[in-house]
ROSE-4610 file (N, C-alpha, C; in Angstrom, 1 decimal, always signed):
// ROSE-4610
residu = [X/X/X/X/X/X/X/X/X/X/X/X/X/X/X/X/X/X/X/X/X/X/X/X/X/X/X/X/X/X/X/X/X/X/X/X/X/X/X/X/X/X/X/X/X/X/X/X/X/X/X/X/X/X/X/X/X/X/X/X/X/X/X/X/X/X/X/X/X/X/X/X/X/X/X/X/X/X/X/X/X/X/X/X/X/X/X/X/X/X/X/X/X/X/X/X/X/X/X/X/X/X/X/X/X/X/X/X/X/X/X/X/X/X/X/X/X/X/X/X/X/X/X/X/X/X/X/X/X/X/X/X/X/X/X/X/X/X/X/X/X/X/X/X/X/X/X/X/X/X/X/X/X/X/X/X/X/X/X/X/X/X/X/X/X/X/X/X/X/X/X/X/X/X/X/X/X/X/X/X/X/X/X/X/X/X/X/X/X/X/X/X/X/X/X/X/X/X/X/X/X/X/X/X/X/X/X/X/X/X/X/X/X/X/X/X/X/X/X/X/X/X/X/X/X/X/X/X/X/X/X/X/X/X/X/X/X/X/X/X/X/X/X/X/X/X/X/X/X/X/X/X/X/X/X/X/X/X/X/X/X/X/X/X/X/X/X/X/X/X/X/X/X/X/X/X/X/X/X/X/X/X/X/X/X/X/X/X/X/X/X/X/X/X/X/X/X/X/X/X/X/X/X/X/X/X/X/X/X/X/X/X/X/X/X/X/X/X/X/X/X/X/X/X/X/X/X/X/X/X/X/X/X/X/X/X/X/X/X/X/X/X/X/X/X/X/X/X/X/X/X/X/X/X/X/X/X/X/X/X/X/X/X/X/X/X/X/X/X/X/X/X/X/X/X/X/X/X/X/X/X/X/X/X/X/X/X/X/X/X/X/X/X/X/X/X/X/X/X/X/X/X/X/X/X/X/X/X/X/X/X/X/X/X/X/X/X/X/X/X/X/X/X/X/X/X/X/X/X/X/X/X/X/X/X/X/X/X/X/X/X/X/X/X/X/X/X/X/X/X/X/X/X/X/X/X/X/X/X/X/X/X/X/X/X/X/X/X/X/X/X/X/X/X/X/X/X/X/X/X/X/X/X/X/X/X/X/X/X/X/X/X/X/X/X/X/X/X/X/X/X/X/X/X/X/X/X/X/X/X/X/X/X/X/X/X/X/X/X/X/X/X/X/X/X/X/X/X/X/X/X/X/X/X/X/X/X/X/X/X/X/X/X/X/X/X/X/X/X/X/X/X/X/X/X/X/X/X/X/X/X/X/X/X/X/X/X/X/X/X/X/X/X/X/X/X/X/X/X/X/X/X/X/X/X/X/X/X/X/X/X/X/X/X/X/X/X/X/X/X/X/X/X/X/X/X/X/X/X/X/X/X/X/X/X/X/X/X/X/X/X]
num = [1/1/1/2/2/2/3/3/3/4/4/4/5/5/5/6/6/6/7/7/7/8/8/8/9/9/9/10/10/10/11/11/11/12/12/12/13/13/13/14/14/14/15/15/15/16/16/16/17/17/17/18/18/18/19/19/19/20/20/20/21/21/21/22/22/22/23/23/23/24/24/24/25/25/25/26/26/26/27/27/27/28/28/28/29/29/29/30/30/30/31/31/31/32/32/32/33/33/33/34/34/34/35/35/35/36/36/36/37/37/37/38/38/38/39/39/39/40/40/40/41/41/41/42/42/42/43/43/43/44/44/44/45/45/45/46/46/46/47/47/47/48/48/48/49/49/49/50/50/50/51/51/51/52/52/52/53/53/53/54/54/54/55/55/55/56/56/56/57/57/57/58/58/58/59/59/59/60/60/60/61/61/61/62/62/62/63/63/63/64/64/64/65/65/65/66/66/66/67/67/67/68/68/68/69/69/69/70/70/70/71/71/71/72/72/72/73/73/73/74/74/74/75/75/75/76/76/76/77/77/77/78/78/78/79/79/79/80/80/80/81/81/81/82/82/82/83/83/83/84/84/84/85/85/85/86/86/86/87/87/87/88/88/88/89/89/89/90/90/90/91/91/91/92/92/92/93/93/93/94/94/94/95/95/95/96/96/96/97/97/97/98/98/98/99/99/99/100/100/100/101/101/101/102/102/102/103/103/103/104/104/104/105/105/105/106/106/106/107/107/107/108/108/108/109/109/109/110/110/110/111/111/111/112/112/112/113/113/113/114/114/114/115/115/115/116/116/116/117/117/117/118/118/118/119/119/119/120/120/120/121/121/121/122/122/122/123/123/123/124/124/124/125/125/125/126/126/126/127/127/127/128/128/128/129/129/129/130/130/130/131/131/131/132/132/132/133/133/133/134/134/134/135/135/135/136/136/136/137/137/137/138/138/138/139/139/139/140/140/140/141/141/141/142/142/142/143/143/143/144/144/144/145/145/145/146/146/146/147/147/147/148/148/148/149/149/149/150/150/150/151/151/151/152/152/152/153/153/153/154/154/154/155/155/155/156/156/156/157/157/157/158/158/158/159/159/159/160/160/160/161/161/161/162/162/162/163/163/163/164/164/164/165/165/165/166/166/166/167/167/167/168/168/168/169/169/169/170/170/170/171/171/171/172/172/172/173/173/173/174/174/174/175/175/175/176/176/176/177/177/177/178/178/178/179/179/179/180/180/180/181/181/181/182/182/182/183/183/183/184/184/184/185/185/185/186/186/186/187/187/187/188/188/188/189/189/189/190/190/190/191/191/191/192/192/192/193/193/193/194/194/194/195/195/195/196/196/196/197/197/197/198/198/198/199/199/199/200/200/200/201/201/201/202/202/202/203/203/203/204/204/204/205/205/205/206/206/206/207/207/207]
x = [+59.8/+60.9/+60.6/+61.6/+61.8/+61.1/+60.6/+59.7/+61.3/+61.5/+62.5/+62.6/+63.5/+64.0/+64.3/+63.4/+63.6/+64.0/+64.7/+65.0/+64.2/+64.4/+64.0/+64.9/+65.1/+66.2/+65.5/+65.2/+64.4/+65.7/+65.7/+66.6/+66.3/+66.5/+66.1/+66.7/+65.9/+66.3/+68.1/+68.5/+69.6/+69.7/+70.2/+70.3/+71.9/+71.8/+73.1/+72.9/+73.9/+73.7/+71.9/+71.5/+70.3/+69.5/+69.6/+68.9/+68.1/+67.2/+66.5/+66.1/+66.6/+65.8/+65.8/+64.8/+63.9/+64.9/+65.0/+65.5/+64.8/+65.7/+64.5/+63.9/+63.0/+61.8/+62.5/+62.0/+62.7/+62.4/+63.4/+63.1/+61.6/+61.1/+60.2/+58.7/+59.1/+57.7/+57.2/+55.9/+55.1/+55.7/+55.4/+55.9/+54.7/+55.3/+54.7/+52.9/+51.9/+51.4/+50.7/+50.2/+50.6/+49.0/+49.1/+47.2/+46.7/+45.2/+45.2/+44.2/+44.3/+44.3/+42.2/+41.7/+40.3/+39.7/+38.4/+38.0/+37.1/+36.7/+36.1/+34.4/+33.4/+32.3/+31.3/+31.3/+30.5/+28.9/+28.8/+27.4/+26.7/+25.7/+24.5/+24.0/+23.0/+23.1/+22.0/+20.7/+19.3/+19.2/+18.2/+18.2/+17.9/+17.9/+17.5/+16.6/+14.9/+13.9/+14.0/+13.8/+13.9/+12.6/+11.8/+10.2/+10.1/+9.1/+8.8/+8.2/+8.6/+8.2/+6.7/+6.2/+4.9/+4.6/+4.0/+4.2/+3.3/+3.7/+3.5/+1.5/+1.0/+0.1/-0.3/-1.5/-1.7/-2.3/-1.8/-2.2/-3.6/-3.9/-5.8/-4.8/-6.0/-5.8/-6.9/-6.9/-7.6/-8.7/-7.9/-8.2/-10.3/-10.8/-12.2/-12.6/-13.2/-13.2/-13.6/-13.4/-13.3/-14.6/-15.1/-15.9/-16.7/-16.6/-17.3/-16.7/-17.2/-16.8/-16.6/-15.9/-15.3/-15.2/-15.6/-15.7/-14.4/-13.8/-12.1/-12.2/-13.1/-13.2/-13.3/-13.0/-12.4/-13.7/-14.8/-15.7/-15.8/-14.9/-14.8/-15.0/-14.8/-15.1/-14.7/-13.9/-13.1/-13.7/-13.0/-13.0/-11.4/-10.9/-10.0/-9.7/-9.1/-9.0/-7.6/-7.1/-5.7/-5.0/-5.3/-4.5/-4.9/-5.4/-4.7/-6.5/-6.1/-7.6/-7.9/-9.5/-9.6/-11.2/-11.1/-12.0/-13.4/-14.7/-15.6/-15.8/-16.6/-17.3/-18.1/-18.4/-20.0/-19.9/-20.3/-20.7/-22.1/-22.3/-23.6/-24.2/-25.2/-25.7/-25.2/-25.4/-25.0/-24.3/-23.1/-21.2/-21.2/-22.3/-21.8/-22.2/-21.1/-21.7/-23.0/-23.9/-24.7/-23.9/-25.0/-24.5/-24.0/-23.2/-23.1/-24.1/-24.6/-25.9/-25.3/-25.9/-26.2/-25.0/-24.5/-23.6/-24.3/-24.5/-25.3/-24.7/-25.4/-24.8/-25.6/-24.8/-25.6/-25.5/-26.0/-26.3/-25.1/-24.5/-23.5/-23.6/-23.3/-23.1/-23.7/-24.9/-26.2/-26.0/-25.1/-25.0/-24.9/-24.3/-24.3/-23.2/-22.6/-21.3/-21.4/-20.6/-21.0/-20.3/-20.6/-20.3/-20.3/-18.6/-17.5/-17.0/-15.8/-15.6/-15.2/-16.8/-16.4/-17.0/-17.0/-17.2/-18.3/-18.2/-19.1/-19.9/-21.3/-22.2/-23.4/-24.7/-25.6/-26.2/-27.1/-28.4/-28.9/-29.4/-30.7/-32.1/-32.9/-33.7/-34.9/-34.6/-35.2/-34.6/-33.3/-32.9/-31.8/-30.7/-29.8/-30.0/-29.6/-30.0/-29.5/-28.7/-28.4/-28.4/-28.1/-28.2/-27.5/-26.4/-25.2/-25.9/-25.1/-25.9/-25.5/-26.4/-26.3/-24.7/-23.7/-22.7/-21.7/-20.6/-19.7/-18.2/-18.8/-17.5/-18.1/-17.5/-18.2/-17.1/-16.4/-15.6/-14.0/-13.2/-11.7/-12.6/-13.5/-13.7/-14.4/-13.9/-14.8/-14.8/-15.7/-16.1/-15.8/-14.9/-14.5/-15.3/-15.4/-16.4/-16.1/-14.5/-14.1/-15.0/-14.8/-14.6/-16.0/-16.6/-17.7/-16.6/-15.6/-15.4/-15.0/-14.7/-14.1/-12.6/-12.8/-11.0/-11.0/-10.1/-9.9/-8.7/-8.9/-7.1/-7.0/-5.5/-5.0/-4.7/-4.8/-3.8/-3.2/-2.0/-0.7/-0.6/-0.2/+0.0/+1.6/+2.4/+3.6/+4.7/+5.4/+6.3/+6.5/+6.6/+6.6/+7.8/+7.8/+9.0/+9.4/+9.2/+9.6/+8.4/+8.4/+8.0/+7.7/+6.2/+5.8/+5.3/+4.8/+4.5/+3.6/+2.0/+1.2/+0.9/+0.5/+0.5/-0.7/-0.5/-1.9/-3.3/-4.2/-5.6/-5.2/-6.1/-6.5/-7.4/-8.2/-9.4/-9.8/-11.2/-11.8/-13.4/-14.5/-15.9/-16.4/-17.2/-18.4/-19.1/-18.9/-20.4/-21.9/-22.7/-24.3/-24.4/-24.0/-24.2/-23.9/-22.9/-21.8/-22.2/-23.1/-23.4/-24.2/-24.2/-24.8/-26.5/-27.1/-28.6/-29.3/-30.2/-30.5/-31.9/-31.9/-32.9/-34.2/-35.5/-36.7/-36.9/-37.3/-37.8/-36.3/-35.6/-33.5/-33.7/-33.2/-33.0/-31.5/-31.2/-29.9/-29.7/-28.6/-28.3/-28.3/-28.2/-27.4/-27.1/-27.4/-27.1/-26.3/-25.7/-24.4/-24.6/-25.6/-25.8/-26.7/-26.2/-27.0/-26.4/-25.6/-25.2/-25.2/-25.9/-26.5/-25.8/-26.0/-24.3/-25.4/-25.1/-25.4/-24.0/-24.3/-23.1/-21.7/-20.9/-19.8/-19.8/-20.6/-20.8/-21.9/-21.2/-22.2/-23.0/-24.3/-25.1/-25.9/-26.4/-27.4/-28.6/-28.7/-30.3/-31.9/-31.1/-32.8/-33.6/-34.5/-35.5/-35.3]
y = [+37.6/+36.8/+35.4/+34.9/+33.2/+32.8/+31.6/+30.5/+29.7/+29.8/+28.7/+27.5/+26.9/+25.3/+24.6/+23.8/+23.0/+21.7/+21.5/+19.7/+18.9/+18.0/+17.4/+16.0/+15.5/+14.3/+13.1/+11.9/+10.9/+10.1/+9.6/+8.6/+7.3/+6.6/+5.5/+4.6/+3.2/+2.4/+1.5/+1.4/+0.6/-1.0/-1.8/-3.2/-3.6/-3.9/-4.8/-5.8/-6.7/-8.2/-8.8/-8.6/-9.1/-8.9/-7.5/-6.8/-5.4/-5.1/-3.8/-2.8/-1.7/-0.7/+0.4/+1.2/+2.5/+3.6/+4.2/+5.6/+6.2/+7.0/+7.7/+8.4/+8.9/+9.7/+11.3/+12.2/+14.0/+14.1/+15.6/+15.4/+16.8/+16.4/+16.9/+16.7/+15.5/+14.8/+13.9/+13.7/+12.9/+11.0/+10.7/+9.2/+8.5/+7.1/+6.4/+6.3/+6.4/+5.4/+3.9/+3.1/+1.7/+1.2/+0.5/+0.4/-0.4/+0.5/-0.1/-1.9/-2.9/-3.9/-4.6/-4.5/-4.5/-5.6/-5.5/-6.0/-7.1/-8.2/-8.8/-8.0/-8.2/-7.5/-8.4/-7.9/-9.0/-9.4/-10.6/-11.3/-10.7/-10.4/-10.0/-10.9/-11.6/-12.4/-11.7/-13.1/-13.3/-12.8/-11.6/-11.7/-12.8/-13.2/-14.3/-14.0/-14.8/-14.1/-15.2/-14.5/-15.9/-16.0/-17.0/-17.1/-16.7/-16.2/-15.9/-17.2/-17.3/-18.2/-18.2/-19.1/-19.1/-18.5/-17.6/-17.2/-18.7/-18.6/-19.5/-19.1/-20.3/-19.6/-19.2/-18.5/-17.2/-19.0/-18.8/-19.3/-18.9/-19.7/-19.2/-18.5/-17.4/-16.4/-16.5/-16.0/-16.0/-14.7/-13.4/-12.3/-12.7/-12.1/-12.0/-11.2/-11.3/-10.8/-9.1/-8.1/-6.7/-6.7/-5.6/-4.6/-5.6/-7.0/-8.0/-7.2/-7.1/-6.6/-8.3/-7.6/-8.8/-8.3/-9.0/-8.6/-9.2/-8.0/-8.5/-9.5/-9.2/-9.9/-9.2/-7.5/-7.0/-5.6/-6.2/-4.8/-3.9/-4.3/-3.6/-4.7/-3.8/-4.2/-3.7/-4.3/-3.7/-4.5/-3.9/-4.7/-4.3/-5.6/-5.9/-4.7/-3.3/-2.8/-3.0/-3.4/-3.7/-4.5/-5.4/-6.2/-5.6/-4.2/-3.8/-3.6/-3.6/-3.5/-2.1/-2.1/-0.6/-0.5/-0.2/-0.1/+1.1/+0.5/+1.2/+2.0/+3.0/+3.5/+1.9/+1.5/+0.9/-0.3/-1.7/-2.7/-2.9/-3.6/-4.2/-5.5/-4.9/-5.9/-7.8/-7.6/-9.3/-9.4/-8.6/-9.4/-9.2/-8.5/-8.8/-9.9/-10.8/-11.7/-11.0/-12.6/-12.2/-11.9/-11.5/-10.8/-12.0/-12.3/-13.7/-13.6/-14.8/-15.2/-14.5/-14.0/-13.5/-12.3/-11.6/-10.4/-9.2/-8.1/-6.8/-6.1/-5.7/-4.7/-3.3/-2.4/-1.5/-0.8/+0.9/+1.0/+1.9/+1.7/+2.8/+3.0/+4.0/+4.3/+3.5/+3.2/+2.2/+0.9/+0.4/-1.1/-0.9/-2.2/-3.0/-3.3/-2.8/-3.7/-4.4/-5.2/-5.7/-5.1/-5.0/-5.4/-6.5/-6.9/-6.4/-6.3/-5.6/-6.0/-4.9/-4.5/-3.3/-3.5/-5.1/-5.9/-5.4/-4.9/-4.7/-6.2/-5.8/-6.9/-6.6/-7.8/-7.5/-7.3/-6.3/-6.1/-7.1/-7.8/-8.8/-7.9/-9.0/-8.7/-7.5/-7.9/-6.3/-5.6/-5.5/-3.7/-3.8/-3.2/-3.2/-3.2/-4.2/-4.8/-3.6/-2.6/-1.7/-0.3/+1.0/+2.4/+3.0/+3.8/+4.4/+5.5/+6.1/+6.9/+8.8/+9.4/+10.8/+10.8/+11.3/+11.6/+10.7/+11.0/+10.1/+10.3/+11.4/+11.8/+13.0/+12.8/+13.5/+14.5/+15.4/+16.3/+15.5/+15.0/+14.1/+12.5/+12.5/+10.9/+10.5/+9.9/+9.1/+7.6/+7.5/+5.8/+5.9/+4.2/+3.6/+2.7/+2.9/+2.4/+0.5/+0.7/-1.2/-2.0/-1.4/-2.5/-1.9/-1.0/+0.0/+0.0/+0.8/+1.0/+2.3/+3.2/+4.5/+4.5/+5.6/+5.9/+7.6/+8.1/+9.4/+9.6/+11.0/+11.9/+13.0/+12.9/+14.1/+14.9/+16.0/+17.4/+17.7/+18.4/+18.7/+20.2/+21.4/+22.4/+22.7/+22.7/+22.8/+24.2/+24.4/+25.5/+26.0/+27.7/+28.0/+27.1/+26.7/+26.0/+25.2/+24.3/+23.0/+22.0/+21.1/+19.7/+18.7/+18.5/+17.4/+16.2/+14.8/+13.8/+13.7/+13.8/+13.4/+11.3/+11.1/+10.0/+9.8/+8.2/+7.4/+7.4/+7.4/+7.7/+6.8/+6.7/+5.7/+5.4/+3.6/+3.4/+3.6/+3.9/+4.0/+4.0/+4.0/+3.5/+4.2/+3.6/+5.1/+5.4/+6.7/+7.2/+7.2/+7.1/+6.7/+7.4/+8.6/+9.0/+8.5/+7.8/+7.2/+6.1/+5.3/+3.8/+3.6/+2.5/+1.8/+1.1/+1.9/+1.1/+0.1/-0.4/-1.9/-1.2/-2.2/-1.6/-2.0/-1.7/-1.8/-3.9/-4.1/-5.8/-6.2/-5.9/-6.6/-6.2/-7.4/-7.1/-7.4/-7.1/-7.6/-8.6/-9.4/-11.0/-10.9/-10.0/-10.0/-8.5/-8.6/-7.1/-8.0/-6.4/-6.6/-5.1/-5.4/-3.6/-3.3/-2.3/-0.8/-1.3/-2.2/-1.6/-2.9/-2.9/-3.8/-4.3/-5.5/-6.3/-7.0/-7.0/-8.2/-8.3/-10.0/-10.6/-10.0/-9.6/-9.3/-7.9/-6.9/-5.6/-4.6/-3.8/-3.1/-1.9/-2.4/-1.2/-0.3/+0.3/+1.2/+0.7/+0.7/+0.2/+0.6/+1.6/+3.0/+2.4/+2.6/+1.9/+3.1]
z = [-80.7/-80.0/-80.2/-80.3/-80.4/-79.5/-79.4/-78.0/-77.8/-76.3/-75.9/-76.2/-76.8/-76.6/-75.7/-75.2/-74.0/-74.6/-73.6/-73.9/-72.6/-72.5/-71.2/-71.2/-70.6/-70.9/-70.0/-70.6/-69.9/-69.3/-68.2/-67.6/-67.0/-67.8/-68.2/-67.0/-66.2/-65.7/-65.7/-65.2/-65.5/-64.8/-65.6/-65.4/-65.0/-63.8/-63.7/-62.8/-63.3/-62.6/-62.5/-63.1/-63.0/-62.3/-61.6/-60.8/-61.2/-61.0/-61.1/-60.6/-60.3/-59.1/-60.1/-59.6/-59.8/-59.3/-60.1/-59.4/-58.6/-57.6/-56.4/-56.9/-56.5/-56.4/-57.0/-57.7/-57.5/-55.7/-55.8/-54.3/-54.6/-53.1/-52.9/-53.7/-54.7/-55.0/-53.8/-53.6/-52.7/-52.8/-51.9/-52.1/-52.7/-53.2/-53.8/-53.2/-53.1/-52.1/-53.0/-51.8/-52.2/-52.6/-53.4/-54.1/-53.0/-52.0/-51.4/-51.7/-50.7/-51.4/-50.9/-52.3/-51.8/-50.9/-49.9/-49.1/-49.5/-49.0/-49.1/-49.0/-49.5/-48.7/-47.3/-47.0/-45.6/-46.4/-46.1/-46.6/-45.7/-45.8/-44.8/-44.5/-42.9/-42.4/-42.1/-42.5/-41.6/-40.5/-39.8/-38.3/-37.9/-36.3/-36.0/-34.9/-35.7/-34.5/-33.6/-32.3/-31.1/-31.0/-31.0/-30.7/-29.5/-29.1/-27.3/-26.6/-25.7/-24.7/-24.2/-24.2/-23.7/-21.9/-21.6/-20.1/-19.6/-18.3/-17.3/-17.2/-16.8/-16.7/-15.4/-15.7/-14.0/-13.2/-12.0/-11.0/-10.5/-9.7/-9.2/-8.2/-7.7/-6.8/-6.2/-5.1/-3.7/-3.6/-4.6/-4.6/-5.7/-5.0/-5.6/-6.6/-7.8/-8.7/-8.3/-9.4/-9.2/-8.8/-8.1/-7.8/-6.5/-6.3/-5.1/-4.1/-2.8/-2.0/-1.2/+0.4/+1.0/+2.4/+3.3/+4.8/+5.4/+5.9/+6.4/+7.7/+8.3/+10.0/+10.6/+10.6/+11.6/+11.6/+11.1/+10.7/+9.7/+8.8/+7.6/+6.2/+4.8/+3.6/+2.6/+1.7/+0.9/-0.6/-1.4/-3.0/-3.6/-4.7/-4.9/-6.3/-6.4/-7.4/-7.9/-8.8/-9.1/-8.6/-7.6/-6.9/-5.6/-5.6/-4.0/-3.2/-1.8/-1.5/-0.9/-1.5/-1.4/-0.6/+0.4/+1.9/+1.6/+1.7/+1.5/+2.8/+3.0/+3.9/+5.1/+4.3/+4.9/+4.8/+5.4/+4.9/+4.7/+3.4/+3.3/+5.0/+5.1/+6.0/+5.7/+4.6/+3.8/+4.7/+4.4/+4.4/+6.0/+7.1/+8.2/+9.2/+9.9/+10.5/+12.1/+12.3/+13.3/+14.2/+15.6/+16.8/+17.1/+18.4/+19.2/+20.1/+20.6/+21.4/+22.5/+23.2/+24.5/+25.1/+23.7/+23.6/+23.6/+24.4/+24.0/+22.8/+21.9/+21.3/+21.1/+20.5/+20.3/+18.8/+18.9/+17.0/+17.1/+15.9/+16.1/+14.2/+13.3/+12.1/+11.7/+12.2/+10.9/+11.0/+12.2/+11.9/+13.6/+13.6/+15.4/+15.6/+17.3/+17.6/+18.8/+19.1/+20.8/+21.2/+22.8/+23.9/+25.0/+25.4/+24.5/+23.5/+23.3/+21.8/+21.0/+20.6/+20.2/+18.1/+18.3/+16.6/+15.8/+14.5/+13.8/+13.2/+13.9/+13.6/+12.9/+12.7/+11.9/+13.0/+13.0/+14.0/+14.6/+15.2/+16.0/+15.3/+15.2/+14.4/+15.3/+16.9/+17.3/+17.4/+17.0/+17.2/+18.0/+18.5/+19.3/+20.7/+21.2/+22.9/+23.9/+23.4/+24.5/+24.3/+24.7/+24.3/+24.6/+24.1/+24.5/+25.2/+26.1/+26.9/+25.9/+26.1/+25.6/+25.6/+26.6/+26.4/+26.9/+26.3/+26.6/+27.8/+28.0/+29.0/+29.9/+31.2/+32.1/+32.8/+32.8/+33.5/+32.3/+33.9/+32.8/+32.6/+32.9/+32.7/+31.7/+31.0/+29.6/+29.4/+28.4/+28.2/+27.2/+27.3/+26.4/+25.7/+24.4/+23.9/+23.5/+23.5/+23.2/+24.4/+25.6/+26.8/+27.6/+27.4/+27.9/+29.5/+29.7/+31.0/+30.8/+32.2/+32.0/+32.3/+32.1/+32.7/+32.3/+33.8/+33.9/+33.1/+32.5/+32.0/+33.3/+32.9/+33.7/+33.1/+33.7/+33.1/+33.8/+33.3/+33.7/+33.0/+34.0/+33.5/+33.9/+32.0/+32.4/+32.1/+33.0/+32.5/+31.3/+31.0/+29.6/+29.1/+27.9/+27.3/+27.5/+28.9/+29.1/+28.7/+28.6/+27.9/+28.6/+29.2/+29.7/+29.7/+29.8/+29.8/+30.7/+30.2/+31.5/+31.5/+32.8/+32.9/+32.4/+32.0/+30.6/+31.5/+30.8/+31.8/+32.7/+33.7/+35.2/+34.7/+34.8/+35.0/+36.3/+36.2/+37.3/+36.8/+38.1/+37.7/+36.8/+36.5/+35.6/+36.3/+35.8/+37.0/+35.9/+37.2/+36.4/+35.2/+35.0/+33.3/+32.2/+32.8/+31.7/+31.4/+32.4/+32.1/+30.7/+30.1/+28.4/+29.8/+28.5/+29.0/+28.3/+28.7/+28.6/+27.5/+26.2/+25.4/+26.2/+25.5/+26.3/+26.4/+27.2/+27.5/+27.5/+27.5/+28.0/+29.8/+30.3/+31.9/+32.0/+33.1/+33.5/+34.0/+34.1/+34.3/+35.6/+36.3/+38.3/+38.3/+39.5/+40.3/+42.2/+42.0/+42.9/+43.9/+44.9/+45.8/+44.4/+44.5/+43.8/+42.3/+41.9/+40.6/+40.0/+38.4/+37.3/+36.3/+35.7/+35.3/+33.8/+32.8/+32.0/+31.3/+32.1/+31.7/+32.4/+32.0/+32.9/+32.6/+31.8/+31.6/+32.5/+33.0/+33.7/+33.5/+33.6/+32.7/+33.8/+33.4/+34.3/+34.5/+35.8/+36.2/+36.2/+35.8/+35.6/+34.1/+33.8/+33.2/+31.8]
């Protein structure tokens, strides 16, 4: 069999008046698209380093170099770890101040406190001027070790489940057990009756 004869027929633009247009498009061919139109490229641009600022300098500080210890005032001793203070057990004898003249004190955890007071101090060179007595509390009454005075507690026995408030100790005397004694060769400043005073604290008169 024959191969078909095709023709194809080209249709050519037409000119009138001095004008030109394109014939439309076949249908259902895609539309023109438009060349897109190229970009400039962006220059690349130096980072820009900011130099750093010089820091301020450290101020003097108050705080004592690490591991020195430092006596607060208040009986205690700390050293400076990180900024923050961090409290030993103990002070070295060094960092504590003397007794005050004519203050009793006594031994308590290896060191000396007066009376009154209560202050951690450096020993006197004989030994602590006074002796806490064996115990410190006798039935409800106990000694206060700040002020060497007593003061009674109460008890209150309260209903199952209800909720009571007993009232704050009472001061009242010490009785002779309770009294702080005078170390050996310490006398008392004045006696008053029966009962022994150094200085405005009252101690036991028994030897």
């Amino acid at each position: 069999m024959a191969a078909p004869f095709v023709v194809t027929l080209a249709v050519s633009a037409c000119t009138r008046g001095g004008t030109t247009s394109n014939p439309p498009p076949p249908t259902g061919a895609p539309p023109p698209t438009a060349t897109p139109t190229p970009t400039a490229t962006p220059t690349p641009t130096n980072p820009v380093t900011v130099a750093p600022t010089a820091s301020a300098a450290p101020t003097s500080s108050a705080e004592p170099p690490p591991g020195d210890l430092v006596y607060d005032g208040f009986g205690s001793c700390y050293r400076m770890v990180n900024g923050e203070k961090k409290y030993v057990p103990t002070c070295p004898d060094s960092l504590l101040p003397e007794a005050p003249e004519g203050r009793l004190t006594y031994g308590f955890a290896g060191h000396c406190r007066t009376v009154p007071g209560g202050s951690t101090v450096r020993c006197p060179e004989g030994g602590p001027t006074a002796v806490l007595p064996a115990k410190t509390s006798k039935g409800d009454v106990h000694l206060r070790l700040g002020n060497m005075t007593c003061a009674e507690s109460h008890t209150m026995h309260c209903p199952k489940g209800a909720f009571c408030n007993p009232p704050p100790p009472t001061p009242v005397p010490c009785p002779p057990e309770l009294l702080l004694k005078l170390a050996p060769g310490v006398k008392p400043t004045r006696t008053e009756g029966n009962a022994c005073f150094y200085d405005r604290v009252r101690v036991s008169c028994s030897k």
